[in-house]
LUMBA-283550 format. One record per residue (C-alpha): residue number from 1; residue in one letter; x, y, z. Coordinates in steps of 0.02 Angstrom, whole numbers. Each point is the difference from the previous one (the first is absolute). Layout:
BEGIN
+-----+------+--------+--------+--------+
: seq : type :     c1 :     c2 :     c3 :
+-----+------+--------+--------+--------+
: NUM :    a :      X :      Y :      Z :
...
+-----+------+--------+--------+--------+
//
This chain:
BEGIN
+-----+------+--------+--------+--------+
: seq : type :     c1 :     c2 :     c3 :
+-----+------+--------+--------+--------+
:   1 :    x :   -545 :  -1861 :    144 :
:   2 :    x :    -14 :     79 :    152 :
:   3 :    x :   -162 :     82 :     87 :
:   4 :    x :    -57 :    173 :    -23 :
:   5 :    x :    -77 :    110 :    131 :
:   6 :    x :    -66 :    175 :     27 :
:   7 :    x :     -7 :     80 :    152 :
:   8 :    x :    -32 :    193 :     70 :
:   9 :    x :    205 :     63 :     48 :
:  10 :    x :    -75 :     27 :    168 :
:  11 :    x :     -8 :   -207 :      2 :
:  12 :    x :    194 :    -18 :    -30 :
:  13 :    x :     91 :    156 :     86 :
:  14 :    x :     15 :     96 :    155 :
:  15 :    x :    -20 :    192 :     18 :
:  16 :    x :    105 :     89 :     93 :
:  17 :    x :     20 :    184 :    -21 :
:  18 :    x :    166 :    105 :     16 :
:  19 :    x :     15 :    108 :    168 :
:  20 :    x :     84 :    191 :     16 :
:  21 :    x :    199 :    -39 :     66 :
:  22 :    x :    145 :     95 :      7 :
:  23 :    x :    107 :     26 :   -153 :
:  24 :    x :    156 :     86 :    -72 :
:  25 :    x :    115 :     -7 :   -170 :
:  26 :    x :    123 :   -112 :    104 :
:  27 :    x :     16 :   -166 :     89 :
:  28 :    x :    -20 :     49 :    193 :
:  29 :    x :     21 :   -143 :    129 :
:  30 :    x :   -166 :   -101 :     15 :
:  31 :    x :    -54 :     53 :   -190 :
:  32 :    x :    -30 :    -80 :   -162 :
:  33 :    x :    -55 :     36 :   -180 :
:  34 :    x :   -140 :     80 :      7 :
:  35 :    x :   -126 :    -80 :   -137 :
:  36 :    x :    -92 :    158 :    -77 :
:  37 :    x :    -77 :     32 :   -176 :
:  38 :    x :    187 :      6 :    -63 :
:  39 :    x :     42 :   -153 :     66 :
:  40 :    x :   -126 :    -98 :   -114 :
:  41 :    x :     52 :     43 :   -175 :
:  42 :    x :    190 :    -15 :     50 :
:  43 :    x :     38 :    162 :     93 :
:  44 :    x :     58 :     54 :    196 :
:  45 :    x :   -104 :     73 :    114 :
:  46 :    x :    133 :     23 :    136 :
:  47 :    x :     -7 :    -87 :    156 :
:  48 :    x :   -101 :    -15 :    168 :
:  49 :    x :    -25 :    -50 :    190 :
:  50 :    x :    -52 :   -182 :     22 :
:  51 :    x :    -83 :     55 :    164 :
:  52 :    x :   -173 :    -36 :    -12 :
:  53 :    x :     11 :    -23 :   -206 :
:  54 :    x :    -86 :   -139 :   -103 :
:  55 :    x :    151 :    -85 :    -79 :
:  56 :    x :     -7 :   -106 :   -170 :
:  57 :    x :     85 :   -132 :    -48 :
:  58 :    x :     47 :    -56 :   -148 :
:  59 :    x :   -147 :   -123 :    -29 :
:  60 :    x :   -124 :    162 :     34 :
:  61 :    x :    -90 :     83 :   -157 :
:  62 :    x :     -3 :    191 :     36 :
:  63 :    x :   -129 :     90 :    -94 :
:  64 :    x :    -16 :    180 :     -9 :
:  65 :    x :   -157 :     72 :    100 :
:  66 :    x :     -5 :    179 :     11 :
:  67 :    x :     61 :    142 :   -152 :
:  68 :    x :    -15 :      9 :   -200 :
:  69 :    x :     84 :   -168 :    -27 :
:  70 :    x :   -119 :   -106 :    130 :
:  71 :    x :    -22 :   -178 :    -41 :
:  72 :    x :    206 :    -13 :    -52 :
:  73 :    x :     86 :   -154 :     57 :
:  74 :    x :    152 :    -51 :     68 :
:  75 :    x :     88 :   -170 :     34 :
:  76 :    x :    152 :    -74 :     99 :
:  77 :    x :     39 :    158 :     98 :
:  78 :    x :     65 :    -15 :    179 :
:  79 :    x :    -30 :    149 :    115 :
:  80 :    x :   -106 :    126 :     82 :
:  81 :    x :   -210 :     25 :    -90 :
:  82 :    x :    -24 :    171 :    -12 :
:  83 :    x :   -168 :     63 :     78 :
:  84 :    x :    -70 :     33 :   -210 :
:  85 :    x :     41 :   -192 :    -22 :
:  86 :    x :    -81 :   -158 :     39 :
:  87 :    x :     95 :   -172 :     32 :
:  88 :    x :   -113 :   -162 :    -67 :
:  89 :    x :     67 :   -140 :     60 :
:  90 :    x :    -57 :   -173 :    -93 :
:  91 :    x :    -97 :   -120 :    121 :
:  92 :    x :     78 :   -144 :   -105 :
:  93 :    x :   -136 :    -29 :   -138 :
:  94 :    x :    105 :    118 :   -137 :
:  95 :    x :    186 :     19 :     -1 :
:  96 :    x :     48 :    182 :     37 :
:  97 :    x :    101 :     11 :   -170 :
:  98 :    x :   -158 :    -48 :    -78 :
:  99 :    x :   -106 :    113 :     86 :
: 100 :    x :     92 :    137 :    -37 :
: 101 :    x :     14 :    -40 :   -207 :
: 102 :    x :   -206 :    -13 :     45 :
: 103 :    x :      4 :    184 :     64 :
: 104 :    x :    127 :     53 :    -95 :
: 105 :    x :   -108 :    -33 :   -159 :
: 106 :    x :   -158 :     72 :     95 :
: 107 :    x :     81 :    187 :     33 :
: 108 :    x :    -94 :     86 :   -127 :
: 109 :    x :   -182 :    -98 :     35 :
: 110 :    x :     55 :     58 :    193 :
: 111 :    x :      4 :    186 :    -47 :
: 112 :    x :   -166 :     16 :    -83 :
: 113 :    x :    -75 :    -44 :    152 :
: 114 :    x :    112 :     99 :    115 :
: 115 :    x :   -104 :    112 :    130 :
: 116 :    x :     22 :    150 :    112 :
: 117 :    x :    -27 :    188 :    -40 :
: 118 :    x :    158 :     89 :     28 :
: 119 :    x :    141 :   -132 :      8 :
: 120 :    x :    -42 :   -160 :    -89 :
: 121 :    x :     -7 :   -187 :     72 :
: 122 :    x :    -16 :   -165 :    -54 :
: 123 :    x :   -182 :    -38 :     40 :
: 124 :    x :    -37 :    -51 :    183 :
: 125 :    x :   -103 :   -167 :    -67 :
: 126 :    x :    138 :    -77 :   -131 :
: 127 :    x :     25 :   -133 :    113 :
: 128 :    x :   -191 :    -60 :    -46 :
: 129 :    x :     35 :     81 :   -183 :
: 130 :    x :    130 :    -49 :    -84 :
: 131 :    x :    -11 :   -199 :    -30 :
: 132 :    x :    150 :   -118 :    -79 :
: 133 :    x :    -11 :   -167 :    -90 :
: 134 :    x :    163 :   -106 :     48 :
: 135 :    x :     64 :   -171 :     -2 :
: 136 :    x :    -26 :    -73 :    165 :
: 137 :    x :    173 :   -110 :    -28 :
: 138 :    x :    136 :     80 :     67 :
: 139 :    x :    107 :    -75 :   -135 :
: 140 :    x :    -97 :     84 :   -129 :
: 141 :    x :     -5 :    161 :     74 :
: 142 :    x :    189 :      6 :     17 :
: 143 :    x :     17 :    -60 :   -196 :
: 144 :    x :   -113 :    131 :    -33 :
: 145 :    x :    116 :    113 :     81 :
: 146 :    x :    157 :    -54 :    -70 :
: 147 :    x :    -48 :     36 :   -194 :
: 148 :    x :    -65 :    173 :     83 :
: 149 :    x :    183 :     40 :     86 :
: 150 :    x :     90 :    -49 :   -163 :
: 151 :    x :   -112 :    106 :    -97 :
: 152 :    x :     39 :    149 :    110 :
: 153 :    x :    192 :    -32 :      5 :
: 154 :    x :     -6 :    -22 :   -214 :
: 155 :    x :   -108 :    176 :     25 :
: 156 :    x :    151 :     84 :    119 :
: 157 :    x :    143 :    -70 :   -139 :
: 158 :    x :    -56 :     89 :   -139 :
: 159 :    x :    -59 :    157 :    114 :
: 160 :    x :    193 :     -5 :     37 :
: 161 :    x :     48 :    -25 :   -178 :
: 162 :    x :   -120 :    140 :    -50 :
: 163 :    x :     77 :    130 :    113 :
: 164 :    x :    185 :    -39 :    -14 :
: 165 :    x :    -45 :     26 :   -199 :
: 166 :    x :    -87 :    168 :     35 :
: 167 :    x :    134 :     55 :    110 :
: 168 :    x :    110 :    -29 :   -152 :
: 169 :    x :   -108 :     91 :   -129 :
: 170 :    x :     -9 :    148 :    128 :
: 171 :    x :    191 :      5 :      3 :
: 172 :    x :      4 :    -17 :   -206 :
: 173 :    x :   -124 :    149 :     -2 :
: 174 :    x :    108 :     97 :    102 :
: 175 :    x :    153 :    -34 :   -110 :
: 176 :    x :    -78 :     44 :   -167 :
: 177 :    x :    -91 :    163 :     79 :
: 178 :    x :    151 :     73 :     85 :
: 179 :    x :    156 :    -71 :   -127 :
: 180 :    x :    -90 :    -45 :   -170 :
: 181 :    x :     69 :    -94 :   -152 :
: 182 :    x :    144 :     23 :   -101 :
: 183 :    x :    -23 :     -5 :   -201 :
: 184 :    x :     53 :   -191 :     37 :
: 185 :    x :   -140 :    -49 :     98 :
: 186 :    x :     96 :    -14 :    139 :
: 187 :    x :    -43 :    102 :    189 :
: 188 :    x :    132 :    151 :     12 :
: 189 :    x :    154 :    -14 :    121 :
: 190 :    x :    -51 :     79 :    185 :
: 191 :    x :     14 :    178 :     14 :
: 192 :    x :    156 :    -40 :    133 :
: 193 :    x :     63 :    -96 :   -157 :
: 194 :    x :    -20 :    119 :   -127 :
: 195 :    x :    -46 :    179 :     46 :
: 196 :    x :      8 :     86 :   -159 :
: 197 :    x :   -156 :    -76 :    -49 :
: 198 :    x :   -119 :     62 :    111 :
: 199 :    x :    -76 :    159 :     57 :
: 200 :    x :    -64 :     85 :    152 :
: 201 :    x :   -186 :     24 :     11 :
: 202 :    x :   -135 :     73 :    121 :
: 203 :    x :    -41 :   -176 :     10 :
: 204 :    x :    183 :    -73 :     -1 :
: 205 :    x :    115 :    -60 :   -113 :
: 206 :    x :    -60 :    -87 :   -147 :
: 207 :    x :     89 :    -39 :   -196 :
: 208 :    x :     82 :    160 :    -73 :
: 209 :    x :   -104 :     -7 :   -140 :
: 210 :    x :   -171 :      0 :     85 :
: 211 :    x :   -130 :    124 :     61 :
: 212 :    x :    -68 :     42 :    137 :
: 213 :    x :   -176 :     65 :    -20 :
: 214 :    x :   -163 :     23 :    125 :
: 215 :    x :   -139 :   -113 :    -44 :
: 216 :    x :   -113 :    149 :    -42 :
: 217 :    x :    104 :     73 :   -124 :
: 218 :    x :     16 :   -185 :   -100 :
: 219 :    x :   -199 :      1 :     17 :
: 220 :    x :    -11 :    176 :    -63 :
: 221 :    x :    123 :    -32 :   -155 :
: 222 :    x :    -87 :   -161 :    -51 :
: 223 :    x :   -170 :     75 :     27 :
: 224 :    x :    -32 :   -144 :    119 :
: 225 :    x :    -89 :     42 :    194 :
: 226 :    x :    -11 :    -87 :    162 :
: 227 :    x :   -157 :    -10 :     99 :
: 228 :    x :    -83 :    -70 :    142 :
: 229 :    x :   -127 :   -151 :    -14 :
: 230 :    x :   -201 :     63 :      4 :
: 231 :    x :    -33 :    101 :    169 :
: 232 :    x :   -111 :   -112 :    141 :
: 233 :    x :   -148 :    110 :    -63 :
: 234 :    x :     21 :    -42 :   -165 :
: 235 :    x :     10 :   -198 :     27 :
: 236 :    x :    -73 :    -83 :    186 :
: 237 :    x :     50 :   -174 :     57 :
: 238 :    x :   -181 :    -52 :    -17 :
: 239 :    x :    -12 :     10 :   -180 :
: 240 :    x :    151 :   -146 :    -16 :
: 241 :    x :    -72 :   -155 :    -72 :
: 242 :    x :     55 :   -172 :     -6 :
: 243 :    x :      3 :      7 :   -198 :
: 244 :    x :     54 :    139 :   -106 :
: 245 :    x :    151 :     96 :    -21 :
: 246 :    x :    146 :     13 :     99 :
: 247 :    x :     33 :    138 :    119 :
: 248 :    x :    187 :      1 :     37 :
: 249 :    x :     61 :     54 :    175 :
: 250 :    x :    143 :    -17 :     81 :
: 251 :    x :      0 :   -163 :    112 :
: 252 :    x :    -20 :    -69 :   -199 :
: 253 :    x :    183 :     69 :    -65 :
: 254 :    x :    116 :   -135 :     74 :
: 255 :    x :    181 :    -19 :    -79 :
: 256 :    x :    -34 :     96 :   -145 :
: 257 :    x :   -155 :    -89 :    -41 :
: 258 :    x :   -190 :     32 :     30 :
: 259 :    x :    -99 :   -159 :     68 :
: 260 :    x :   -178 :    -52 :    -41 :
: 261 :    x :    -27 :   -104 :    157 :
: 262 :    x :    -97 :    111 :    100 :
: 263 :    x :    -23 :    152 :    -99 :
: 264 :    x :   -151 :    127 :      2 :
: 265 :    x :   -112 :     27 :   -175 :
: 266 :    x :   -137 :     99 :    -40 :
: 267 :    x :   -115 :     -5 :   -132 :
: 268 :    x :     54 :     35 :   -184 :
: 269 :    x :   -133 :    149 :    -35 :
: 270 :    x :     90 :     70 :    182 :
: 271 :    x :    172 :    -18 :    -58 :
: 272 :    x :    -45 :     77 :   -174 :
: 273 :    x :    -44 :    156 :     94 :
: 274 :    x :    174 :    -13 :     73 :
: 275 :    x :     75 :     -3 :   -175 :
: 276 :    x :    155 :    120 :     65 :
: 277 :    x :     57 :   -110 :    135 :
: 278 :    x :    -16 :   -162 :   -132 :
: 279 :    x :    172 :    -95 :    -22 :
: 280 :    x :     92 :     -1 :   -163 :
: 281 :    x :    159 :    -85 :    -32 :
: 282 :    x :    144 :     80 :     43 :
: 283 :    x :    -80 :     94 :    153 :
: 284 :    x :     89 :    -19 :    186 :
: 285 :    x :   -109 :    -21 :    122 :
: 286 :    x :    105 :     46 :    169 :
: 287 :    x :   -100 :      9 :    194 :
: 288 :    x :    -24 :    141 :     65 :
: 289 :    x :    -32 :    -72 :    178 :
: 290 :    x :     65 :   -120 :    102 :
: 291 :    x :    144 :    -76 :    -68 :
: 292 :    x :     54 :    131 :   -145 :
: 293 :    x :    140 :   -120 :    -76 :
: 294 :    x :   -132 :    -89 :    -63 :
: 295 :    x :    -39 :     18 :   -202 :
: 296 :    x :    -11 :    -89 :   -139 :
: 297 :    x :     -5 :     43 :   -205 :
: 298 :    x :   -154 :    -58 :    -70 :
: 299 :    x :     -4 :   -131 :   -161 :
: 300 :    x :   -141 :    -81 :   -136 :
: 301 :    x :    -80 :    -80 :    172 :
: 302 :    x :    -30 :    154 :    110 :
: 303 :    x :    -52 :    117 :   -160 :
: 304 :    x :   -167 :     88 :     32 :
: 305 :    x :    -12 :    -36 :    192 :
: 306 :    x :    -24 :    137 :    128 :
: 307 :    x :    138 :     85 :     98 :
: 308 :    x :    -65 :     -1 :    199 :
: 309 :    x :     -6 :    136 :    120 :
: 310 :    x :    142 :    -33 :     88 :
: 311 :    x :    124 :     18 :   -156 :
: 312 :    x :     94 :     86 :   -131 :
: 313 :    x :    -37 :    -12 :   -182 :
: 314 :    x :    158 :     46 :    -91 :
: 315 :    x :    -24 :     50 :   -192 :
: 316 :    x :    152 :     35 :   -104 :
: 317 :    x :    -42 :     89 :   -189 :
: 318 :    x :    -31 :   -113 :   -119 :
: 319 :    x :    -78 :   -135 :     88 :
: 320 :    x :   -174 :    -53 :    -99 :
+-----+------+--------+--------+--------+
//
């Protein structure tokens, strides 16, 4: 089995900070990519000057160093360091591809300790800081690597799977809202298809048979309501707890569904003073910030939580 060491990242890398260059949305003569915050989770930062730049290679680890998201990583990108990135360059103890799974997994321990007052950094000393514990065989750290990589491409599969089948549900929920059934079961022929079966609405054309009617008026007729989640002066951030019940806001609702992973709670006596923004079954719960498509109806496992500030609680009549 081979050897394990630990050693301070300062003890395996190089520093060496982006500088200020010339840039534009287009490849200029004498340019390349320019390697910004984009550029490390998969996006485009444009392109820039080569003059006086600190290029990376594709052995480099580029590591976020200035902003919100200091401490991300990127690896195998050839071009131009922005001056808000650093380049680490392995001094041959710890493969780059390993280095970067190292930092990679250390992105969240790297923003705790991230300093400055205004814009934030990745602290000055994580060079003497941060410490890894890594197979000094080369053979082992590239094994190591491999069942990491394979991981990540099973990961990127099923990410692809898992879109192309929401891009299909999307379409489906199109179809059913804008053409309907027939008595068969069966979605209705296309309004070019069939125009005698449809209508014209203020908010298109939709089944002859249907109506169209304003939210308010469907609340009002089943005695239901809509309201906002509890005020910022009726709940603060620093009464969340680590136990308790959940508080759902909106970075929760994802795909129609309300995740657990990293939700707020509060205590129970604090949510039972809350009791009208408590979930029941049957409820929507729909943002009312950031992304607004997000929402999600609300089952057995979401009854009695708390709808957040930054959402909707929709109540139709009837609902106990």
């Amino acid at each position: 089995m081979s050897d394990w060491v630990i050693n301070q990242l300062g003890d395996l890398v190089d520093f060496q900070k982006g500088r200020k260059v010339e840039t534009s949305q287009f490849q200029l003569l004498g340019s390349e990519r320019y390697l910004g915050a984009s550029s490390l989770v998969g996006g485009h930062d444009g392109y820039a000057s080569t003059f006086q730049s600190v290029q990376a290679n594709k052995n480099d680890v580029l590591m976020l160093w200035d902003g919100e998201r200091s401490g991300l990583v990127g690896h195998g990108l050839l071009g131009v360091v922005s001056s808000t990135v650093s380049k680490l360059s392995s001094n041959g103890k710890i493969t780059s591809s390993l280095l970067y799974y190292y930092l990679l997994q250390n992105f969240e321990w790297i923003q705790n300790r991230r300093t400055g007052t205004g814009v934030p950094h990745v602290p000055k000393d994580l060079a003497r800081i941060l410490k890894l514990k890594y197979p000094v065989d080369e053979k082992h750290q590239k094994i190591i690597v491999s069942i990491l990589e394979t991981i990540d491409r099973s990961i990127e599969k099923t990410e692809a799977i898992i879109h192309k089948y929401q891009q299909i549900n999307a379409g489906l929920m199109h179809d059913l809202f804008t053409r309907g059934l027939t008595a068969d079961g069966k979605l209705r022929p296309h309004r070019e298809q069939a125009p005698e079966l449809y209508q014209e609405t203020s908010i298109g054309w939709i089944p002859r048979e249907w109506k169209a009617k304003k939210l308010s008026d469907i609340l009002i007729d089943s005695g239901g309501y809509l309201q906002t989640g509890p005020f910022g002066s009726q709940l603060h951030a620093r009464e969340y707890t680590s136990e308790g019940v959940p508080v759902v806001m909106p970075q929760d609702i994802n795909g129609g569904k309300i995740g657990i992973l990293d939700i707020a709670r509060i205590p129970e006596k604090r949510a039972q003073i809350l009791h009208r923004h408590r979930l029941k079954i049957g409820d929507i719960i729909i943002a009312r910030r950031g992304e607004l498509n997000r929402a999600a109806a609300i089952t057995e496992i979401e009854k009695n939580w708390v709808c957040g500030t930054g959402c909707f609680l929709l109540r139709l009549g009837g609902v106990n």
